[in-house]
N, C-alpha and C positions, 0 to 999 in steps of 0.2 A: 093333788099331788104337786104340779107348777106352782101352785102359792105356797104351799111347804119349804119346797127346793129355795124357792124367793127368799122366803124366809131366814132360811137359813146363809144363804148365801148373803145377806146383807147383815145379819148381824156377826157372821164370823170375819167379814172385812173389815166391818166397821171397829170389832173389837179388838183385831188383829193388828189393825193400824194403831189404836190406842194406846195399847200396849206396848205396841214397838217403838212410837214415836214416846211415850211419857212413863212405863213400866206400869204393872199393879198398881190402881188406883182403889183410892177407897170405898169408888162405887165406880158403877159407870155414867152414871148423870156429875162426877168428879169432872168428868173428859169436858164439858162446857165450859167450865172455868178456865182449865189448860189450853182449850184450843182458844179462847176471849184471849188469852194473852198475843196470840195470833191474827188476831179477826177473825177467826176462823168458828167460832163459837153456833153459828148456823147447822155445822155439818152434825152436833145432836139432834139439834130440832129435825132435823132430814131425816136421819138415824130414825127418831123415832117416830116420823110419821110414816115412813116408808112400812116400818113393822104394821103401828097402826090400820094401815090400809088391808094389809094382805091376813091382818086378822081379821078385820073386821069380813070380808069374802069370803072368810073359812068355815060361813055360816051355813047349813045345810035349810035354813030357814023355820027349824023346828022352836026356836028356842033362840033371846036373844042376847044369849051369855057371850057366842063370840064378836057379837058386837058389841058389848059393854065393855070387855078385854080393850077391844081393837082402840074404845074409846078413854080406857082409862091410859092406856098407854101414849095418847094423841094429846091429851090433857100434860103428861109428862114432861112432854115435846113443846109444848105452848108453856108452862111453869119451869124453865129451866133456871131460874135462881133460885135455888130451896135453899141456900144458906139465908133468904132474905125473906122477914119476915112483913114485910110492907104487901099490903094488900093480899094477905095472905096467901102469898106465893107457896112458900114452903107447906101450908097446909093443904093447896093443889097438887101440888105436886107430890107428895108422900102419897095421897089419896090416892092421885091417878096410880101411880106403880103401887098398889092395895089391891086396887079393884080389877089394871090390867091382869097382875098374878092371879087372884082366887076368879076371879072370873073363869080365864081359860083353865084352871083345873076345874071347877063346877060345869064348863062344858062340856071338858072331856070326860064328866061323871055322867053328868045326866045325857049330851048326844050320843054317847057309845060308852055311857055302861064301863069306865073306863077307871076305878075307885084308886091301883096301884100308881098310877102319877103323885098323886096327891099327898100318900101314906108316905112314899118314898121321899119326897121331897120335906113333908114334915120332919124324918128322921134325917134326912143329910144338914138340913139346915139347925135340928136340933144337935149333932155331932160338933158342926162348925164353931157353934156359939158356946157350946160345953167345950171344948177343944180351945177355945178362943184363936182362932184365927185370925191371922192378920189381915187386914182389910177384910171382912166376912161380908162387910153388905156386898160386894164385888163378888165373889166367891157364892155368897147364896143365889143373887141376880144370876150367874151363868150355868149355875145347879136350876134355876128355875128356867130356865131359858130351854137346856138340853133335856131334860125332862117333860116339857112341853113339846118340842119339836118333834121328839120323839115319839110323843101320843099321837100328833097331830100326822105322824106318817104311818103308826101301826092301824089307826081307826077304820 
């Protein structure tokens, strides 16, 4: 439940500040570039190791889906120039946030039995994208985020 709380509390400051200091971006791996105009470009890679970490702990040891999450999300955090496609950065990086999302929903299927995260998230994110939302990868990113969080505290 403390790595939950972690959780949460570090990605609603971290996106909180984002937002406040630069408005709706088009993702949130956007905020790298904006804060690079700062030097400030690290506090993603932080952002997402910090997640990383407290996912990957979230493991009850049965199965090692929330460590594959914890790890694709950490991959994210290390590829943060996915506009660049040298050394195929962008193809890390799209990966890692692939595998960190379906992973922690295939945890929260298979560790607990938990099928409604997953279904929900398919239809909000198929609403978005029907709907066309403005910045949607942003929008999906924190529909997937609050969805998970939220497994990861009913479990």
């Amino acid at each position: 439940m403390n790595l939950t709380i972690c959780q949460l509390l570090i990605f609603v400051a971290y996106v909180t500040y984002i937002t406040y200091r630069f408005g709706v971006l088009p993702s949130i791996s956007e905020s790298h570039y904006k804060l690079n105009e700062f030097r400030q470009g690290y506090f993603f890679t932080i952002f997402c190791w910090a997640l990383a970490t407290t996912m990957v702990l979230q493991s009850d040891q049965s199965s090692p889906l929330y460590f594959f999450s914890g790890m694709g999300l950490a991959f994210v955090g290390a590829a943060t120039h996915f506009k660049w496609n040298g050394a195929h950065t962008n193809i890390i990086h799209y990966l890692g946030a692939f595998v960190g999302i379906v992973s922690a929903f295939a945890a929260l299927y298979f560790e607990s039995n938990m099928w409604h995260p997953a279904t929900l998230f398919a239809l909000i994110t198929a609403l978005i994208v029907l709907f066309k939302i403005k910045n949607a990868t942003f929008w999906i990113e924190i529909v997937a985020f609050l969805i998970i969080i939220t497994g990861l505290f009913i479990r």
